[in-house]
N, C-alpha and C positions, 0 to 999 in steps of 0.2 A: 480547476484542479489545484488543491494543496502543494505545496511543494514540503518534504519531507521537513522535521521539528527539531534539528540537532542541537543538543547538550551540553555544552564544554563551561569551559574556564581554562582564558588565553592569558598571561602573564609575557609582560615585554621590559627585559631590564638594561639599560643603557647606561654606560658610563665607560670608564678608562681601563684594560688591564693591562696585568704587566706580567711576561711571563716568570716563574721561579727559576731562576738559573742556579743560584747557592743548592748543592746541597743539601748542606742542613736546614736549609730552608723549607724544600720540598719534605726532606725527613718527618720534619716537624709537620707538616700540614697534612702528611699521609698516615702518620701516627693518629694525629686527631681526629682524621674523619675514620680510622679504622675503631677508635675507642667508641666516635657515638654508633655509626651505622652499622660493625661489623667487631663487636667487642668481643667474640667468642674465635678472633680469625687466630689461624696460628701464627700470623704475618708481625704480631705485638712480641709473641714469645720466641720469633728470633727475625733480630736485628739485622742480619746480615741479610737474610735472605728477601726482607722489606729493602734492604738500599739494594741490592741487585734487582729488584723489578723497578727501585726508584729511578735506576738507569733510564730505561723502557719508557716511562712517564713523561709527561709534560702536564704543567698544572699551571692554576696563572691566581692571581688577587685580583678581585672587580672592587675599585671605589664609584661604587653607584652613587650615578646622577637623576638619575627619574628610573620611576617604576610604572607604568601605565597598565591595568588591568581590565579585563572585558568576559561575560559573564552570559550565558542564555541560559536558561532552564524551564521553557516552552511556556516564557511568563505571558506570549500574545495568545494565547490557549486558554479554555474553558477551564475552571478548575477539574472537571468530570474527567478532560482528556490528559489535566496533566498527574491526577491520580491514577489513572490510566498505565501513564508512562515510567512512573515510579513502581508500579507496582511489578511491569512489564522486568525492569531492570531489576527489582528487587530479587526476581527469579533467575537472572543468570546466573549460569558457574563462574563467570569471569568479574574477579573481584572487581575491576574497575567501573564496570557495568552499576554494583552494588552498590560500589563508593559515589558515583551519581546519581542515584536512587538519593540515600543519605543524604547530597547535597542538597538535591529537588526537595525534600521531605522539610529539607531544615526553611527553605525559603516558602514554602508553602504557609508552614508553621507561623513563620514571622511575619507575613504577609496578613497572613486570617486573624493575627490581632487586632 
């Protein structure tokens, strides 16, 4: 019996952090990741209302020492099963299902050269 073929990409970062205790510190760091991730929030256009949940917050800086990464995408599989599998994921609703698909699809790719 098989035992089931699962998909991932595991990512492991190790190093030192330190938490933000300033303020402005944290200010500044919640400002920035609301400008890339979240630039339409109304948390930019007022100030105030950003350092009152920066209350609430705890945030830290990582100086990364190693980053060690691990990867299956049912490379010990036929190619037959693993277009299979891709095509299986490419039908889900659930975006993450998809964005596996895309993965499997890109390494297939690179692979069959």
């Amino acid at each position: 019996m098989d035992a089931p073929t699962w998909n991932y990409i595991a990512v492991h970062v190790h190093g030192r952090c330190r938490i933000l205790k300033e303020d402005d510190e944290l200010h500044a760091v919640l400002q920035d990741f609301l400008r890339v991730y979240e630039p339409d929030s109304p948390l930019l256009a007022d100030q105030g209302l950003l350092r009152r949940m920066a209350a609430g917050a705890t945030a830290f800086v990582m100086d990364v020492t190693s980053i060690e990464g691990k990867a299956k995408g049912s490379q010990n599989k036929t190619m037959a099963t693993r277009l299979s599998v891709i095509d299986h994921l490419r039908q889900s609703s659930d975006g993450r299902e998809r964005a596996t698909a895309d993965w499997m699809e890109a390494l297939v790719s690179r692979h069959s050269h």
